[in-house]
N, C-alpha and C positions, 0 to 999 in steps of 0.2 A: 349758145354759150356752153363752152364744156363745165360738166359739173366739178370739177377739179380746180377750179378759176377759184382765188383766193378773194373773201371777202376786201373791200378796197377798190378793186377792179373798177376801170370807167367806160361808161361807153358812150361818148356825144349821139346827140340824136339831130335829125336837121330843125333848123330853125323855120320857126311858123315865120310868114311875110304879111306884112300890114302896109298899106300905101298912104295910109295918114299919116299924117304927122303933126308933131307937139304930144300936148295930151292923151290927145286921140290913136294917138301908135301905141305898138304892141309895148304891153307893163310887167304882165308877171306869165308864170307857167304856173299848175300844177297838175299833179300827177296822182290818180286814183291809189289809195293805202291796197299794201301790199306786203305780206312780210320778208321780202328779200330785199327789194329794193328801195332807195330813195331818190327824189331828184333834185339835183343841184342846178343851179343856171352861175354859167361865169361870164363876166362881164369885159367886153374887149374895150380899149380906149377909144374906138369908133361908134362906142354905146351901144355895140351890136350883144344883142343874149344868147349866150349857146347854150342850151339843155343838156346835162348829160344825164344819164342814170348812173348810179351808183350801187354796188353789192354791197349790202349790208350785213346775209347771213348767209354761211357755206349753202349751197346747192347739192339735192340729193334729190337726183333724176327717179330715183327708185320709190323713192316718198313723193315727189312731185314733177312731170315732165313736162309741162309748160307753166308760164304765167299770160295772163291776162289783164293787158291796163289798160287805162285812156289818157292820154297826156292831154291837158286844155292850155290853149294861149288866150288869154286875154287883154284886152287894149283898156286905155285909160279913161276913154268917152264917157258921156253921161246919156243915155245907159251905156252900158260897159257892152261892148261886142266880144263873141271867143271866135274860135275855132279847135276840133276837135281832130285828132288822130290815133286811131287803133291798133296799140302797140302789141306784137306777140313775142313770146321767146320761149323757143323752143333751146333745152337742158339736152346736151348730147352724153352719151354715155362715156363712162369711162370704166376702166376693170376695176371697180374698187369691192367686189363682194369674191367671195371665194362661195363654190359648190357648197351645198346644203345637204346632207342626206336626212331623211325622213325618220328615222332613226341611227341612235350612235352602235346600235348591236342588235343583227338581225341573226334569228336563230329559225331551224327548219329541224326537222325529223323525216328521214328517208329511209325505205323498204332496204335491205343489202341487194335484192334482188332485181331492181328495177331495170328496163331498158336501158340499153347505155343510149342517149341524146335526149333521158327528160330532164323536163325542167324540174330543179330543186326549191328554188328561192327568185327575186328578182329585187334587187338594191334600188333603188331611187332615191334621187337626187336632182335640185335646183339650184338653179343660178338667177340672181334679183337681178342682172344685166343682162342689156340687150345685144342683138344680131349675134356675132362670134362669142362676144366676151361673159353671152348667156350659153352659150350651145357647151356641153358637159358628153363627155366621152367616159367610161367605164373601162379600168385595169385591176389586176391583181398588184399589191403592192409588197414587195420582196417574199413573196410566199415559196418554200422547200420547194423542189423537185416533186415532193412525195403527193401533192397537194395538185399542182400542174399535170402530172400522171391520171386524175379523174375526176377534175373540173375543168371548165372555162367558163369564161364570159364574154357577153357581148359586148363588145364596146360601146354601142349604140343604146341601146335596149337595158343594159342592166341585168340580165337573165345568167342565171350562172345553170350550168347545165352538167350531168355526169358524162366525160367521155373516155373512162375505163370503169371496169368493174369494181364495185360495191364490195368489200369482203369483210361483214362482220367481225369475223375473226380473227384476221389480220389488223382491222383498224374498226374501230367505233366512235371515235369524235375525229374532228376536224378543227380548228382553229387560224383562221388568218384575214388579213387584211386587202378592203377594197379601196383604190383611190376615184374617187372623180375630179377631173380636170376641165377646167372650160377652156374657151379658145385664147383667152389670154395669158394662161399659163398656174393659174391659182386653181388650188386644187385644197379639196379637203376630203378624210378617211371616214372609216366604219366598219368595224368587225362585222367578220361574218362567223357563227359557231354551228356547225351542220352535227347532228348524231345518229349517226348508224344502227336503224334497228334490226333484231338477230330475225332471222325467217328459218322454220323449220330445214336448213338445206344440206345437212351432215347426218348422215347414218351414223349408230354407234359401232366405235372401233373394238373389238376384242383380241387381247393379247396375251399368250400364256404367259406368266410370269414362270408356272413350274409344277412339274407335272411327274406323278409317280405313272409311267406307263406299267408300269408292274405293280400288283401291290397282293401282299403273301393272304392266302384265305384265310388265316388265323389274324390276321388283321382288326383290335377291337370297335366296334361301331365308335363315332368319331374323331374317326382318325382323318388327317386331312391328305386327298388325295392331290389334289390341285389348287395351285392360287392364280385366281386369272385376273388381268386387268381392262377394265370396258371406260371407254372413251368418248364421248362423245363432246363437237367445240363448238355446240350452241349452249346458248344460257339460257336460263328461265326455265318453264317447265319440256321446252324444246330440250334441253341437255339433260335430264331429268331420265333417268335408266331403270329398267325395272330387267330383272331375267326369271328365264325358267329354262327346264330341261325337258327334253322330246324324247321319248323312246325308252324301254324299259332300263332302267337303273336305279343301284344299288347308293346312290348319292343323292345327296340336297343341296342346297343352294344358301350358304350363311354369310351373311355380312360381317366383314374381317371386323369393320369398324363399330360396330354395333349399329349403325345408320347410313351407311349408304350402302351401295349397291354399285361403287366405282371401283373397288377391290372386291367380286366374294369368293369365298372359298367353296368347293365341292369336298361335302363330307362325307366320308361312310357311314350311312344310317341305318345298313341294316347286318349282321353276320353274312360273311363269301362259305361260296363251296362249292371249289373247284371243280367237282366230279359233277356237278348239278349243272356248273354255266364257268366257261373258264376264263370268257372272255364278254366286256360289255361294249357296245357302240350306242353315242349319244349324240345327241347338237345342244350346242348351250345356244341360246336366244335371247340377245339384249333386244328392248324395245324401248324406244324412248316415251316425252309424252306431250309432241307435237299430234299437230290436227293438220293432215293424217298422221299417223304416225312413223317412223324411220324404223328400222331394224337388222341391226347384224349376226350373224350364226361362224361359228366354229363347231366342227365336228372333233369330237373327244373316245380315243377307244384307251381300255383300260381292259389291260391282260391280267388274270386272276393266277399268283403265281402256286405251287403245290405248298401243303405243310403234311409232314409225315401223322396226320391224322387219324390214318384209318391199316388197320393190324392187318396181317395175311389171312386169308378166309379157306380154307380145305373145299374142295370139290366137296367132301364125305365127313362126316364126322368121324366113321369108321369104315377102315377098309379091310378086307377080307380075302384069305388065297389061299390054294390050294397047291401044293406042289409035290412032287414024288420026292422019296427019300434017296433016290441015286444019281439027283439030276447032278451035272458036275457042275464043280466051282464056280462062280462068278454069274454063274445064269442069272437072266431077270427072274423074281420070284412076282414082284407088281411093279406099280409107278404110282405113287400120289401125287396131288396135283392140286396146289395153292394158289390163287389169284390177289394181287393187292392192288388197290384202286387208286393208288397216288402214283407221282410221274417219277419219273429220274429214278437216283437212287433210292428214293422211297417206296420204290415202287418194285424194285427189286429184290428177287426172293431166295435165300440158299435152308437148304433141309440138311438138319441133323437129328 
């Protein structure tokens, strides 16, 4: 009997035979209690009894898939004779349950980094119906482009697996919708929310914002020479930047902000002197403070430019000659001879 069959329902059963007659033939039926059925006997004008069963209460294969009775006939005699027959009824299925998932929202946390074909998560889901109208298949249920680009699922299985790459930084949550279906066409859903965790996989970027390549040696300690920007697009203490400077130089390293170290400045920290060193070369060094750690390098040269500083210096304090009293006109009598230590025009010398 399908379980769909509306209480009401009849179903004759065959008639028990009794070869007596009068009293002695068949009298009454009854039928073992049961809570679906009951049974009627109707009665033909030929005095013959038909038995039928009757459905009393809807049928739910899933709560129960068979019954078990005994119909008895009994005759009128003194003693009273029966007969017994062993009734089964088998409850066929019908689709009336839709897919179950095991939860309404399943959530996962994954590496950015992971191979692309693992597994992330795996959805399950049941069906209270039997053969097809139990069997549940697994789909994505209108989910982006963006989503289908580095998932799938089994249809079978339930297994949602990554098949593009992971990119923290591009994306870190995920949200969307899984269906299951059985064979009958009833289906029911379940979030899936996957979160992308960051993995040490970005070196810090360094970028010069702006840079004096020159800067005059009369220059006062800090003054700023350069503003640089350091970059780094992991989070956590993975993004997390620390710098210094390699190689002899006349700068430090100051945080614009007073707290980070994502803008700092190169300050003049100590008096220039051009004549001493006219020019510096350095590497600035971001390091982040992943395990291990990342690190980026720009090389920084800084031309020290002249400042009219330093006076004209005489070979001699005093110089000294001797010359005849008839030499003629215009003769050399000496030559003195002044050195200045700064460049360019400051460095150039005329005697009067």
């Amino acid at each position: 009997i399908g379980e769909l069959i509306l209480p009401g329902a009849r179903f004759p059963l065959q008639m028990a035979q009794d070869p007596d007659v009068g009293s002695n033939s068949l009298l009454s039926y009854q039928l073992t209690e049961n809570p679906s059925f009951k049974l009627e006997v109707k009665e033909s004008q030929d005095g013959s009894r038909q038995p039928e069963l009757v459905l009393e209460a809807a049928l739910d294969r899933e709560k129960q898939s068979s019954f078990q009775m005994v119909l008895t006939a009994m005759d009128g005699g003194s003693p009273a004779r029966s007969g017994t027959v062993q009734i089964r009824i088998n409850v066929t299925d019908a689709n009336d349950n839709a897919p179950v998932f095991s939860k309404s929202t399943y959530e996962a946390r994954v590496r950015e980094n992971v191979p692309t074909g693992s597994l992330v998560l795996q959805v399950r889901a049941t069906d209270a119906d039997a053969g097809s109208n139990g069997r549940v298949s697994y789909s994505f249920s209108n989910v982006p482009d963006a989503v289908l680009a580095v998932f799938s699922i089994d249809g079978d299985r339930g297994d949602i697996r990554n098949v593009g790459i992971l990119d923290f930084e591009l994306r870190n949550k995920y949200t969307f919708a899984v269906e299951a279906t059985d064979g009958g066409g009833l289906n029911g859903h379940c979030k899936v929310y996957i979160e992308i965790t960051d993995e040490n996989d970005n070196a810090p970027e360094i970028t010069t914002l702006s840079v004096s390549s020159s800067v005059p040696e009369d220059a006062p300690p800090g003054t700023v020479v350069a503003l640089i920007k350091v970059r780094d697009r992991d989070s956590g203490e993975n993004g997390k930047v620390w710098c210094e400077l390699e190689g002899e130089s006349p700068l430090s390293i100051v945080a614009s902000s007073g707290s980070s170290y994502k803008v700092p400045e190169l300050v003049l920290e100590e008096a220039l002197d051009r004549e001493k060193q006219s020019s510096f070369q350095m590497v600035l060094t971001a390091m982040d403070g992943g395990s291990p750690a990342r690190s980026g390098t720009v090389q920084i040269r800084i031309n020290v430019t002249d400042a009219n500083d330093n006076a004209p210096v005489f070979s001699k304090s005093t110089y000294e000659a001797r010359v005849r009293e008839n030499v003629p006109t215009g003769s050399l009598v000496l030559q003195v001879r002044a050195t200045d230590a700064d460049a360019g025009s400051n460095g150039r010398i005329s005697y009067s």
